[in-house]
C-alpha positions as CSV (number, residue, x, y, z in Angstrom):
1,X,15.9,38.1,-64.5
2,X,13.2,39.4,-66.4
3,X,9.8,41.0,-64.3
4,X,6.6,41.2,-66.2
5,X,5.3,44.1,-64.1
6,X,2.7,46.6,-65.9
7,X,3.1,49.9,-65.8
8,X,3.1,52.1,-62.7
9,X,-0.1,54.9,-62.6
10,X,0.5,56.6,-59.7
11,X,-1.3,60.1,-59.0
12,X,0.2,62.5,-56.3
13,X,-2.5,65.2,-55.1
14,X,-2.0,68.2,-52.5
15,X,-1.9,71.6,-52.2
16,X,0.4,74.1,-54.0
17,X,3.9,73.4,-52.3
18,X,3.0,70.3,-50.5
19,X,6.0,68.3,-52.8
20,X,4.1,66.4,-55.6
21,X,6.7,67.2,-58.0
22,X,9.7,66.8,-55.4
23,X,7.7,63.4,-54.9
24,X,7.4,62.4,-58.4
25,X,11.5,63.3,-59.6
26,X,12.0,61.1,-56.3
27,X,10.0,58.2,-57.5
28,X,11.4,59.0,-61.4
29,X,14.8,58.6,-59.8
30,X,14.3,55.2,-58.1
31,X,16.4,52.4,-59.2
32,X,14.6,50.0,-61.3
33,X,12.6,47.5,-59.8
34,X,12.1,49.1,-56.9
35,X,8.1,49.8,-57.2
36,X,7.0,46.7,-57.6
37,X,3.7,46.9,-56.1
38,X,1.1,50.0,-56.2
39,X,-1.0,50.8,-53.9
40,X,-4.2,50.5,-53.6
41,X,-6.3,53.6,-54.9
42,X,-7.5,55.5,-51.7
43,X,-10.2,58.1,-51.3
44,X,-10.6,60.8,-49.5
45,X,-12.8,60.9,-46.7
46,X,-15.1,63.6,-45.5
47,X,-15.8,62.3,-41.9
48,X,-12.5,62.6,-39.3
49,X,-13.6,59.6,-37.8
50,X,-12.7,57.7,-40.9
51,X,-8.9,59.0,-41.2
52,X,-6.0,56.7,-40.3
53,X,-3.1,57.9,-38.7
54,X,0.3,58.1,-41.4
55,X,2.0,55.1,-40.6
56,X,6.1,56.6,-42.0
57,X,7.0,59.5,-40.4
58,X,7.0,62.3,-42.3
59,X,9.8,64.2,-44.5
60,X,10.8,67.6,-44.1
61,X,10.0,69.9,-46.8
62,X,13.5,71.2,-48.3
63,X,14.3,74.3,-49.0
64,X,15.2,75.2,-52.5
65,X,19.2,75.1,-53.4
66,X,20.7,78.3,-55.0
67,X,24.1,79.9,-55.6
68,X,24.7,82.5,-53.7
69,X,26.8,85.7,-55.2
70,X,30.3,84.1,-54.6
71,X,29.1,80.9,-56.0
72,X,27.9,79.1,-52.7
73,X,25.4,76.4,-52.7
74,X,22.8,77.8,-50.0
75,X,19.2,76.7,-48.7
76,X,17.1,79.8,-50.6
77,X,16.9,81.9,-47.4
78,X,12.8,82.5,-46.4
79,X,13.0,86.6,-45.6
80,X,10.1,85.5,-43.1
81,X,11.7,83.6,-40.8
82,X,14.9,85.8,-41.1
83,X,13.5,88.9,-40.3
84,X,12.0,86.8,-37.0
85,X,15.0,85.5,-36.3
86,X,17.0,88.8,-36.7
87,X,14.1,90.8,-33.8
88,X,14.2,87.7,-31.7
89,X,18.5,88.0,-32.0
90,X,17.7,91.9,-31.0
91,X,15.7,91.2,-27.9
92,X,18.2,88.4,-26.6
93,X,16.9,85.5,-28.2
94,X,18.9,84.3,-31.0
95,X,20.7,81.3,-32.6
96,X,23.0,80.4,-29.4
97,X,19.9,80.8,-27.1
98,X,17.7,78.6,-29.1
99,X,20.6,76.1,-29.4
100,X,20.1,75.9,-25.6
101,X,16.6,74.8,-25.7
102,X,14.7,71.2,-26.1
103,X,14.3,71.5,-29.8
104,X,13.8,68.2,-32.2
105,X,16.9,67.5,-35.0
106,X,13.8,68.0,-37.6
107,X,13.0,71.3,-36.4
108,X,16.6,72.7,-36.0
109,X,17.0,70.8,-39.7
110,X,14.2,73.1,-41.3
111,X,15.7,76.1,-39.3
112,X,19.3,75.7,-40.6
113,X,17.6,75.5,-44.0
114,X,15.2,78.0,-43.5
115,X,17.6,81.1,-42.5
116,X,19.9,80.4,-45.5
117,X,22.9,77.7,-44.4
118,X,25.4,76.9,-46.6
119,X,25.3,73.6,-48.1
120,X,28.4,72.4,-47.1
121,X,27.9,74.0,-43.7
122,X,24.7,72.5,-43.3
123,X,26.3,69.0,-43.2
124,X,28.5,69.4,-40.8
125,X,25.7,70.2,-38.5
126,X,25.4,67.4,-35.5
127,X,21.5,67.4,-35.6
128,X,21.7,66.9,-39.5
129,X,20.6,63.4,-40.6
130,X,22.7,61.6,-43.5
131,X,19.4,60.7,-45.5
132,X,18.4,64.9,-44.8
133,X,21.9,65.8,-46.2
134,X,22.2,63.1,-49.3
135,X,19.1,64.0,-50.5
136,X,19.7,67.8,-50.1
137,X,22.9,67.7,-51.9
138,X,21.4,64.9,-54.5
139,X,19.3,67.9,-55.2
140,X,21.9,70.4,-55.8
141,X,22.1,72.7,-59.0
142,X,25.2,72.1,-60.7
143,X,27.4,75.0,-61.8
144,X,27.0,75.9,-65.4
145,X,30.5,75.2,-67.2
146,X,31.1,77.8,-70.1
């Protein structure tokens, strides 16, 4: 079957670290055929009474992948949110405390990603999604072979 479908032009705009080009290698990367319709251009508006709510629920950011020193694929951990996490731990709050509490799967997600997991260990997690892990491991450096 043959489509006769132009070429997509598809600009992504945001902020610095807001995913355009994590959002373009996913589009890049989609099987063929599967864009088949653009969208229409849209343009920003000014006036808040004008905005539409986002109608698909949005994506966590990911955490960059890395190899740690023994060679284990980790979440790049943010020294932010470890250095909280380590005075929280100190004053009686830390990661069996907050496990304790009503958090959302996407939140304990961006945690587990933010403070450094494992890979491996990050999908063995119960709140984990299998789209969150695919596409984190889809993402994966691969080990250079010498």
């Amino acid at each position: 079957m043959s489509l006769n479908v132009p070429p997509l032009r598809l600009a992504l705009t945001g902020p610095s670290g807001s995913g355009k080009t994590y959002s373009a290698l996913l589009i890049a990367n989609l099987p063929c055929g599967t864009l088949l319709y653009a969208a229409p251009q849209l343009q920003p508006s000014s006036n808040p009474e004008q905005l539409e709510p986002v109608s698909e629920p949005y994506k966590l950011p990911m955490q960059v992948i890395v190899f740690d020193s023994h060679g284990t694929l980790r979440f790049k951990e943010n020294q932010i949110v470890r250095k909280l996490l380590d005075f929280s731990t100190a004053h009686g709050y830390g990661l069996n405390e907050m496990a304790l509490d009503d958090f959302s799967d996407d939140d304990r997600m961006q945690l587990a990603q933010l403070i450094g997991y494992s890979l491996s260990g990050y999908g063995t997690l119960s709140y984990v999604s299998d789209e969150s892990y695919c596409r984190d491991s889809a993402s994966a450096p691969n080990p250079e072979v010498s």
